[in-house]
N, C-alpha and C positions, 0 to 999 in steps of 0.2 A: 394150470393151463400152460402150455408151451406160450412166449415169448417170442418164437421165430415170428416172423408174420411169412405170409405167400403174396405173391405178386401175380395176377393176370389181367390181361383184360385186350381188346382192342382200339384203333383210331377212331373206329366209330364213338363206341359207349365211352372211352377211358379205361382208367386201372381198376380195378377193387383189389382192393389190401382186404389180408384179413388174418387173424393170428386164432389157430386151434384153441378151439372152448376159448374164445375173444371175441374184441370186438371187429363189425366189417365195416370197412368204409366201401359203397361204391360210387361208379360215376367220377371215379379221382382226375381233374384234368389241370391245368395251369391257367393263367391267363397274365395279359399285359397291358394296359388300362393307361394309354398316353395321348398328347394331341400333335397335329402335325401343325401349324401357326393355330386359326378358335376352330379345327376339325377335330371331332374325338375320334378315336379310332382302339379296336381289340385285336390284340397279336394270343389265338388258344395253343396250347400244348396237352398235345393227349396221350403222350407216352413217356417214361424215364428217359432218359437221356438225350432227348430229340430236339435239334433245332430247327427251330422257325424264322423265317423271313418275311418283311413288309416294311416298304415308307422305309426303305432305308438300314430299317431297325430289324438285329438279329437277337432273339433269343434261345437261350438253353438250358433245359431244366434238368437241374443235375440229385440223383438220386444215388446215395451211397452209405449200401448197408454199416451201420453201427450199434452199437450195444444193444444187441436184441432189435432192434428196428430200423429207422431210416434218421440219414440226415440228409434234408433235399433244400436247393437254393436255389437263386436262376440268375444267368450271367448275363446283362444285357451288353450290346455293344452300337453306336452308331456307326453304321457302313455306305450312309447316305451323304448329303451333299448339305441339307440342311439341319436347321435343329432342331430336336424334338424335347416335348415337354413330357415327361414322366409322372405319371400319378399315383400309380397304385401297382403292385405286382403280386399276385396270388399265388404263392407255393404251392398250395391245394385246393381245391373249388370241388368238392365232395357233392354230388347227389342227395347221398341217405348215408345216414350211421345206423345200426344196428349193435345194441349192447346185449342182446341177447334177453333184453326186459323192456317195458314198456314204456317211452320215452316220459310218461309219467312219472314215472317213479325215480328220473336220474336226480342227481346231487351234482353240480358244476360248480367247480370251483372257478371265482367269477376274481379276479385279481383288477383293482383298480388302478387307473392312470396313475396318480403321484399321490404323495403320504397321504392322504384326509377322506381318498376317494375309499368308498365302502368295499371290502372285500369279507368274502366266506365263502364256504358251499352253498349254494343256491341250490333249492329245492324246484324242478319246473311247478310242483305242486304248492298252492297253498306258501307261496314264499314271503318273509320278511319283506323282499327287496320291492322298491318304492322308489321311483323315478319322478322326483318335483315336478319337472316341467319348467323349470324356470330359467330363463334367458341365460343367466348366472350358472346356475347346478350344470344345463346344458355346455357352456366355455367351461367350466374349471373340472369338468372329470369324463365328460362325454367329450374327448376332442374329433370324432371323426362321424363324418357325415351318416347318418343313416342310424345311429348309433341307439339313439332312443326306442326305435323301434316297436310295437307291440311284438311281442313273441320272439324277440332276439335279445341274446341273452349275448353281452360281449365281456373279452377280458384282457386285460392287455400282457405281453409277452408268454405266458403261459395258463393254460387252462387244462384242467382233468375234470372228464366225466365217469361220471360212478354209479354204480347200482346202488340208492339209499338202501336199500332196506336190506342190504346183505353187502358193504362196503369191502372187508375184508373176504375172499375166496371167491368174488365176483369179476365182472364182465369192466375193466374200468382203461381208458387211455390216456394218455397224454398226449396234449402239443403243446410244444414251449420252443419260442426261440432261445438259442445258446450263444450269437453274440447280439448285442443290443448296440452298436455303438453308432451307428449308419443311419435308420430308417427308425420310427415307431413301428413297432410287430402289434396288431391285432387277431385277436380270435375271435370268429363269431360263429354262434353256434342256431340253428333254428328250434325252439323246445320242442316240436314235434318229430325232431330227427331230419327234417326234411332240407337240411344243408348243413356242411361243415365247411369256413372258412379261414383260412390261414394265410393274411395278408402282409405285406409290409407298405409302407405309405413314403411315395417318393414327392407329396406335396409340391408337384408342379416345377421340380427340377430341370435346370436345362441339359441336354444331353448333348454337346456339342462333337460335329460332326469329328470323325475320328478318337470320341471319347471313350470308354466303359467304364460300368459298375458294377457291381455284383448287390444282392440280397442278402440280408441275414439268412443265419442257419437255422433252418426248424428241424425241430429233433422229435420223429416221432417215435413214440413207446407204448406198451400193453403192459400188462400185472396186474396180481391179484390181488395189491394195498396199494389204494390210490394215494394216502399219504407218503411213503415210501416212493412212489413215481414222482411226488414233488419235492419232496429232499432231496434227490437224486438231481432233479434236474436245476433245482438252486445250486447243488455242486459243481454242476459240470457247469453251467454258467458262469461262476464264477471261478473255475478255471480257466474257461475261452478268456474272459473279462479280465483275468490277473486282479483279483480282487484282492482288496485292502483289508485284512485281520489285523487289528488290536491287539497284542499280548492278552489285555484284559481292558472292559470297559470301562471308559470314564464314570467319576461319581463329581456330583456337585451342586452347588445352589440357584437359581433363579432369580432375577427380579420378578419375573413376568405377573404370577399366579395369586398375587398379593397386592403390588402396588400397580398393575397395568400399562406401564409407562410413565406414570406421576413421581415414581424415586425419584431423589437427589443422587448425589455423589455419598449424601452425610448416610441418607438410609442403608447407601450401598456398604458403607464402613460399620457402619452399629450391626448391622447383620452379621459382617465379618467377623467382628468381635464378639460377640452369641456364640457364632459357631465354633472359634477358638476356647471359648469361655465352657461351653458345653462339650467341647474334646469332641467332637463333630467329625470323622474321616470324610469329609466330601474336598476333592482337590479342587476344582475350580469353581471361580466367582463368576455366572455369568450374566453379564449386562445387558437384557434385554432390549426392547423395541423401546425408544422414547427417549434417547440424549441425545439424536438427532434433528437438527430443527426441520430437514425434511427429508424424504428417500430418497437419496442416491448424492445428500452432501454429506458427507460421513466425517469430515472433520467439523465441520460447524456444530456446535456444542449449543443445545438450549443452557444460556449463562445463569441464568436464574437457578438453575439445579445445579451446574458444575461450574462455579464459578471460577475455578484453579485451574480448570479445563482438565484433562483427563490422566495428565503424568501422576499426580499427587496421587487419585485412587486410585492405579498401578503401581505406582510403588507401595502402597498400602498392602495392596494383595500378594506381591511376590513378597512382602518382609513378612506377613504373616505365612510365610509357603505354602501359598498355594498359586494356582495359578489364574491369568486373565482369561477369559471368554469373554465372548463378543455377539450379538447378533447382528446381521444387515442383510439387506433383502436386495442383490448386486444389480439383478438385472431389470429393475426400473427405476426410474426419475418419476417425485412427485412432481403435476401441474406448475406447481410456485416453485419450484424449485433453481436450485442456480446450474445446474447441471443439465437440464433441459433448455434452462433460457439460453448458456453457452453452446452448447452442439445439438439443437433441433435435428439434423441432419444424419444423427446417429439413431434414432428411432427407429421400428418396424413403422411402414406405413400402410393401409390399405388400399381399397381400389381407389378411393375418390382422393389420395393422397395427403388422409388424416393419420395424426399418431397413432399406433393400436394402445387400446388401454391394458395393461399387464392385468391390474387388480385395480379396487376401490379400496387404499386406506386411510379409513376414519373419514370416509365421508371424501376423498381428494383422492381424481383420476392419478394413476401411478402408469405413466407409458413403458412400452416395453423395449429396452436396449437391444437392437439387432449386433449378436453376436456374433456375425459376421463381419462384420467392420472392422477392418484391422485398427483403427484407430480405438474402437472400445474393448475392444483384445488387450492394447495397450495399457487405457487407460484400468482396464481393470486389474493385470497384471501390478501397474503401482501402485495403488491404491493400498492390493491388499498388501506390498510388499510393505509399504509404509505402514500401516496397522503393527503389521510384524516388529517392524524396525523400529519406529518411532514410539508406538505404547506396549510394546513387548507382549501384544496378545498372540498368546498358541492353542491357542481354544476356538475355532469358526465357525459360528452357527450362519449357513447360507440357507435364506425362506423365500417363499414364490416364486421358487426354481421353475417352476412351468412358465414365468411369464417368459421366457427366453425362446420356447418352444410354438407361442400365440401362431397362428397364421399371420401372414402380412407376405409384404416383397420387401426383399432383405439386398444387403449391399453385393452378397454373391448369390447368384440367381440360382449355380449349378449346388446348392445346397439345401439339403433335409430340415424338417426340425429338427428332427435329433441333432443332425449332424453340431448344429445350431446351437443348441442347450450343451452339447456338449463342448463344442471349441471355450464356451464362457464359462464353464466347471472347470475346463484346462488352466485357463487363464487365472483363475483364482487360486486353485492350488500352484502353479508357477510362480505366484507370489508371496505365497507363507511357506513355502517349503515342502519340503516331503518328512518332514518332523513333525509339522504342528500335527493335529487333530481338524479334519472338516467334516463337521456335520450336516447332513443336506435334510430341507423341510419343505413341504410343499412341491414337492418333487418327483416328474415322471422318472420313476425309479429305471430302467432299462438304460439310459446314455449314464447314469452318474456311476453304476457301476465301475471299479478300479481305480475310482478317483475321490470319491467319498470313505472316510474309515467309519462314517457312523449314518443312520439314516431312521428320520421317522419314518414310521409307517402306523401310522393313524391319525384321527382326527386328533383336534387338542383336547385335553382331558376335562376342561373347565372345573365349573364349582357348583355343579350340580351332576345325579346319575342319568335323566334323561334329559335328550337335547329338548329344545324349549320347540321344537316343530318337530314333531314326532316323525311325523313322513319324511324330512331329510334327514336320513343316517349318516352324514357326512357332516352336518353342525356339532362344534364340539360338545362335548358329552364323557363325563366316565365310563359310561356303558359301548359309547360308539370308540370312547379310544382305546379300552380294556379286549370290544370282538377285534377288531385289528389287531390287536397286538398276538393275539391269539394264534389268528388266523393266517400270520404273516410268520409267525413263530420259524418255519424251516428257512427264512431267509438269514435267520442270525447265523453269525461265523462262515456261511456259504459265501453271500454278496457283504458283508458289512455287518458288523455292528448294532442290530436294534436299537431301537431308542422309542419308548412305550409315551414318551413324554412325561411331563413330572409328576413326582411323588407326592402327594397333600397328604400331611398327619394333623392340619391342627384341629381344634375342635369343633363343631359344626355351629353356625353364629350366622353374623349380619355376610360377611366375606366368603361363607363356603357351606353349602346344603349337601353335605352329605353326609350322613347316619354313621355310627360307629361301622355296623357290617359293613357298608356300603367300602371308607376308609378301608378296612382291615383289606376288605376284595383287592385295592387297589398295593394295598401293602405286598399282602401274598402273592398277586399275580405277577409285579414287579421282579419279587424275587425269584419268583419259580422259572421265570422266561430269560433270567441271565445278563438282560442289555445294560441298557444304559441307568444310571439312578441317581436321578434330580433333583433335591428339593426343591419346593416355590412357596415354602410360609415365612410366614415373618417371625423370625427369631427371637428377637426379644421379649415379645409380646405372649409367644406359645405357652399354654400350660404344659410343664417340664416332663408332666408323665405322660402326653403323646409320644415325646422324642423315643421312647421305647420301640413303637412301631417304625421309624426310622435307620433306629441302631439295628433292626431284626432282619432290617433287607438289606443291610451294608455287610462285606463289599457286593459287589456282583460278581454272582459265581462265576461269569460267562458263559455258563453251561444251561442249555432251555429247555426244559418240559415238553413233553410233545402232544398236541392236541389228540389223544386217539380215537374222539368222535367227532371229528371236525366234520365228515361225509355223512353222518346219522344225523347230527344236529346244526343246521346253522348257527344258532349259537351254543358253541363246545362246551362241555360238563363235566368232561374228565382230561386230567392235566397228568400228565406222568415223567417226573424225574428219576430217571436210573442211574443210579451212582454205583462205581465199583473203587475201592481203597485196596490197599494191602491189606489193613484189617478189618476186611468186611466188607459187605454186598450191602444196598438195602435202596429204596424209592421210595419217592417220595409224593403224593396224588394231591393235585385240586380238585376241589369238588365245587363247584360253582352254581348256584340256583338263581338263576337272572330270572326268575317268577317274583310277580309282586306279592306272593301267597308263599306260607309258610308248607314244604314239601315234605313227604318222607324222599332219603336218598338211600340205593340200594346200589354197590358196587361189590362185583363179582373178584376175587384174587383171577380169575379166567379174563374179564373184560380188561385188566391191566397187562395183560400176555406174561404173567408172574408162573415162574415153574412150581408145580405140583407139592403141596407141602405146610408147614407150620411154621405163623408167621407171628411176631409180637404186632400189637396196633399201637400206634399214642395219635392223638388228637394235640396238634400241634396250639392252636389258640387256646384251647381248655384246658391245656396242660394237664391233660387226666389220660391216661394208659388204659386201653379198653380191653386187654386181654391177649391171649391168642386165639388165632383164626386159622379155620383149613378151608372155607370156601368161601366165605366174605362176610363182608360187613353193613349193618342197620342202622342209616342215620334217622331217628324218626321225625324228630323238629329239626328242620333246617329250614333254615330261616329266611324273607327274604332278601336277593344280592347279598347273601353270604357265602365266603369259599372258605370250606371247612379245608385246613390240611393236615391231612394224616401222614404219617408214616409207615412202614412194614418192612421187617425184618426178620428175614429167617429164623428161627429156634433152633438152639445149640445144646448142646449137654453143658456147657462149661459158659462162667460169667463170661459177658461181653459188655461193653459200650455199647447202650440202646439210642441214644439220643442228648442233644443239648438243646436248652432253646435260647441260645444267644442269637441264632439266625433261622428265618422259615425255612429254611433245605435243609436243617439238622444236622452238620458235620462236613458237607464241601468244604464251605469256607472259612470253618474259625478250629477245625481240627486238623494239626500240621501233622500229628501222628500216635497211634495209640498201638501198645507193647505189652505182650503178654511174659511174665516170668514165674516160671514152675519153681515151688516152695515143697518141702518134704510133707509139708501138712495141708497146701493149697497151690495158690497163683497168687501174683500184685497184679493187677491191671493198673499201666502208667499210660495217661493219654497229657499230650502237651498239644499246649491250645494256643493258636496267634490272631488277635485281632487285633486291627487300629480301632481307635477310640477306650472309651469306659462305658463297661454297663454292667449290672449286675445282671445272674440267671442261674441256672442250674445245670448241673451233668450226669443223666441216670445210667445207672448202670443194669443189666438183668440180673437176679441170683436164681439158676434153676435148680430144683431140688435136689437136696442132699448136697446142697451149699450153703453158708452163711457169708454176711458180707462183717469182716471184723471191725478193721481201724479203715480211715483214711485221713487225709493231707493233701490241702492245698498248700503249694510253693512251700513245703514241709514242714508247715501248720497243722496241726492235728483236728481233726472235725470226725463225729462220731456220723457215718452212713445214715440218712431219715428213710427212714424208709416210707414209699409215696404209694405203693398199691403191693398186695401178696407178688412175690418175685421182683420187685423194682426197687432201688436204692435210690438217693439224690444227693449230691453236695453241693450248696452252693456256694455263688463266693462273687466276687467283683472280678472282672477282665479286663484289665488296663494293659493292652500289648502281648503278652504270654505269658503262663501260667502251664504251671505242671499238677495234674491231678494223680493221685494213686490212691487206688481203693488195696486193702485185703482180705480174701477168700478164704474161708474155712471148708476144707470139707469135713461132712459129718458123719459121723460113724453111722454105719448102717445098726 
């Protein structure tokens, strides 16, 4: 389908947009949702580029073709004598959409407010998604009025609708804002088709006389892969944003997922010492929630655990190189706290002129710091500079990033939430520098953009796979933090850094309910998706042959899989890594069965969009080679929450390197390079391999017929080829850093 879209319409009806064999919006008009002192009042716009006048207030809604479709925003100005209060501004207020299929059958991709909030494709039909009702679920992921809705389906900064049942060659659009740093952008969608809206929220801003502002940009788009319209538009995002990429993402340990907060300092060192002791490549050590006596006094040290206070286990962690990490949660003060009892004055307050509460931790209101205050600007600015300076942390994990965001009346009135959440993301990175690492958690994703290098985007992964309240998909869960991690997959390397949250290997016991499959899911998914990778078990105590599933997702490749039935299936089933080297092409597939029931799995070499051809298989956890394939492959037991991951490789006339399993992606990251050299009677295949840490594993190579595989040598060690299936060799050997493999090829006489 063409991409152009057409533009008609008049002042009466509006616009209708509509892109050839796509989708139509009509009834397109604007609106401006402000008060003049307690008068509400609507300023419509019914045509591109047209201003309007009222109450002072001038708007202009500005439409300018871009990449195949529109980037529209609205410039308001006060031209009045008094001031007005700004609430809401609609880029778009659509009538009806038309995808060309019956609003039944669409797939929405529903993106939630900050890390924890539920995100996938939402089916209007027969959906997963489950709205609690609860006071709580409502503040921490529903922040705008109306939001719960029956029959509205909302998503914040970007949303695509899809034809489920034919995602790819179908009828699918986009709207996404492409800067976030101003306003919260909302999309709400009617499941009957029967409204499209595309808001920005100016939360009761003052507009003072001779001021202006302008709107985020929404960028609207059509195509026939709606996953492809949302990678697309995480890029360009994160180019408006000047987003923060990582060379490569961090790896590292936790307290969290083990001791809760109850560590010492001593835990925090015996761990240290495990993971030195185990050659363990994870660089930093990070100190979770709990050596604060309460939120928001960050040097007061619970003494009973850190008696030395906190220099000793920093200089611990930097002698053993690696580095410090930290968590704190900046933007509230607990109740008891000495930080609230000193500046009351620095709070958001409500109408009745109470503290707002940020979050409930452990039982104890946590208020929320209006970051607008230039004094908590300030104080946040030292704070973290100190952290910096005084305990040499470069690792910042910042959580309940939305409290910053809470409604209330703040110290400048002509200000957003966002605008809000983000002056105090500034302020924290102005204090650790543009070197360290800040990780954002609990976070409405859109303002932390360009300021964050790393970000969850799920709930926490806990020590069980379903959450313990089935109906809220937002309690942590490895099931609710493995669909987000998913699902949020195209945001890695666009906006930031993923971060899936931590990796649990140890064994299933009194501290962690999850099944081998269950682990393994969260092993593979980890790696397949690139981000961040975190231990949280306790080291010393671990039985040593988990640490395998550990070593197997170290490093992190960077590089993520791409969900390519995220539109078919709410929760995705197939994961596809495509990797290309100098020596060799080949991908790498999750296959995922989040059934409590044991499935047959049936993947098509077509449903991976893999060109035409013969391919080797291996089954990456079964370490068993299943053959060559020309049209796919039959898993019959697959198990439940198990991710089987395969491999596939073209077929060559001549030996190649088929796979290792030192790591689940089979060759990104622990093959630095593999060499072919022609012999008058064969080849050598020489592959030289780099990883941190130790582990033992294997290196297969293919031999296609009318070859043999002779000698080979590890680091010029002689070892005789095993041969592991008809056409497959192996040698194994230990990986301690690099190592050079060379196999020899015989051809054989016809």
């Amino acid at each position: 389908m063409s991409t152009s879209p057409v533009m008609n319409g008049d002042a009466e009806t509006g616009v209708t947009l509509s892109w050839r064999d796509g989708p139509t919006l009509r009834g397109v008009r604007g609106a401006v949702e402000y008060h003049v002192g307690e008068t509400s009042h609507s300023l419509h716009l019914h045509q591109p580029d047209q201003t309007a006048r009222a109450d002072g207030l001038t708007a202009t809604w500005r439409w300018q073709p871009s990449d195949d479709g529109y980037r529209v925003w609205i410039e308001l100005a006060n031209e009045g004598d008094v001031p007005l209060i700004l609430e809401t501004a609609d880029l778009l207020l659509a009538s009806s959409l038309d995808l060309g299929c019956p609003p039944a059958e669409w797939s929405v991709y529903q993106n939630g407010w900050q890390s924890w909030t539920p995100t996938f494709a939402r089916h209007t039909r027969d959906s997963l998604y489950t709205d609690p009702g609860t006071p709580d679920y409502q503040a921490t992921h529903l922040p705008h009025a109306g939001a719960g809705e029956d029959g509205l389906i909302t998503s914040e900064w970007v949303m695509v609708i899809a034809d489920a049942r034919r995602p790819l060659g179908g009828s699918n659009l986009l709207l996404g804002f492409v800067t976030t740093a101003e306003q919260l952008g909302e999309l709400r969608l009617r499941a009957d088709g029967s409204q499209v809206v595309a808001r920005c929220h100016f939360d009761g801003a003052l507009l003072a006389p001779g001021a202006s502002v302008r709107s985020e940009q929404l960028w609207l788009r059509a195509g026939p892969d709606p996953l492809v319209l949302l990678e697309e538009w995480a890029a360009a995002a994160g180019r408006e944003m000047s987003a923060r990429i990582p060379a490569s993402p961090p790896t590292g340990w936790c307290t969290w997922y083990y001791f809760y907060g109850e560590n010492s300092a001593t835990d925090v060192v015996n761990n240290l010492q495990a993971l030195v002791e185990y050659d363990l490549p994870l660089e930093v050590i990070l100190l979770d929630d709990g050596y604060q006596t309460a939120i928001g006094d960050w040097f007061s040290l619970k003494a009973h655990r850190f008696p030395d206070g906190m220099t000793p286990l920093a200089e611990a962690i930097r002698a053993a190189g690696r580095r410090f990490g930290l968590w704190t949660a900046p933007f509230g003060a607990a109740r008891n706290s000495q930080l609230y009892a000193a500046h009351p004055d620095w709070f958001l307050r409500d109408e009745q002129g109470q503290p707002v509460v940020g979050w409930m931790h452990w039982g104890v209101d946590c208020y929320a710091l209006d970051c607008t205050h230039p004094e908590v600007l300030a104080w946040l600015e030292e704070t973290f500079r100190r952290l910096r300076r005084e305990w040499g942390v470069d690792f910042f994990k910042i959580d309940f990033i939305f409290a910053a965001a809470r409604p209330g009346r703040r110290y400048d009135p002509s200000a957003t939430r966002a605008q809000a959440l983000r002056r105090g993301v500034t302020a924290v990175r102005a204090g650790i520098g543009d070197d360290a690492f800040l990780l954002g958690c609990g976070a409405p994703l859109g303002p932390c953009i360009g300021l964050v290098d790393g970000m969850r985007i799920g709930p926490d992964v806990s020590l069980t796979w379903h959450p313990l309240w089935r109906q809220d998909l937002a309690m942590p869960a490895a099931e609710s933090a493995m669909r987000n991690s998913i699902t949020r997959a195209p945001f890695h390397n666009r906006l930031w850094a993923n971060d899936p949250d931590c990796l649990l290997v140890r064994q299933r016991g009194a501290n962690l309910n999850l099944v081998l499959n269950e682990m393994r899911t969260l092993s593979a998914l980890t790696a397949l998706l690139g981000g961040l990778t975190i231990n949280s078990d306790h080291l010393p105590a671990i039985r040593l042959g988990r640490l395998k599933y550990l070593r197997q997702a170290l490093p992190p490749t960077g590089l993520s899989a791409r969900p390519l039935d995220m539109f078919a299936h709410e929760m995705p089933r197939l994961l596809l890594l495509s990797v290309e080297r100098e020596w060799g092409r080949w991908w790498v597939a999750g296959l995922v069965n989040w059934e409590e029931h044991t499935v047959e799995t049936r993947v098509r070499l077509e449903d991976l969009g893999l060109p035409p051809g013969r391919y080797h298989a291996y089954n990456y956890w079964r370490r068993r080679y299943l053959g060559t394939i020309e049209e796919g492959i039959t898993i019959p037991r697959h198990q439940p929450h198990e991710t089987i991951v395969l491999l596939f490789k073209p077929v060559t006339s001549q030996p190649e390197l088929l796979t290792t399993t030192f790591h689940v992606c089979q060759g990104v990251a622990e093959v630095l390079r593999c060499e072919a050299q022609d012999q008058e009677s064969g080849l050598v295949l020489r592959t030289i391999l780099q990883k941190a840490g130790r582990q033992f594993g294997e290196v297969l190579f293919t031999v296609p017929p009318g070859w043999q595989a002779t000698t080979g040598r590890v680091d010029g060690v002689r070892q005789t080829p095993r041969s592991v299936a008809p056409g497959v060799v192996a040698l194994g050997m230990t990986l301690a850093g690099q190592a050079e493999v060379e196999v020899a090829f015989q051809r054989l006489e016809r």
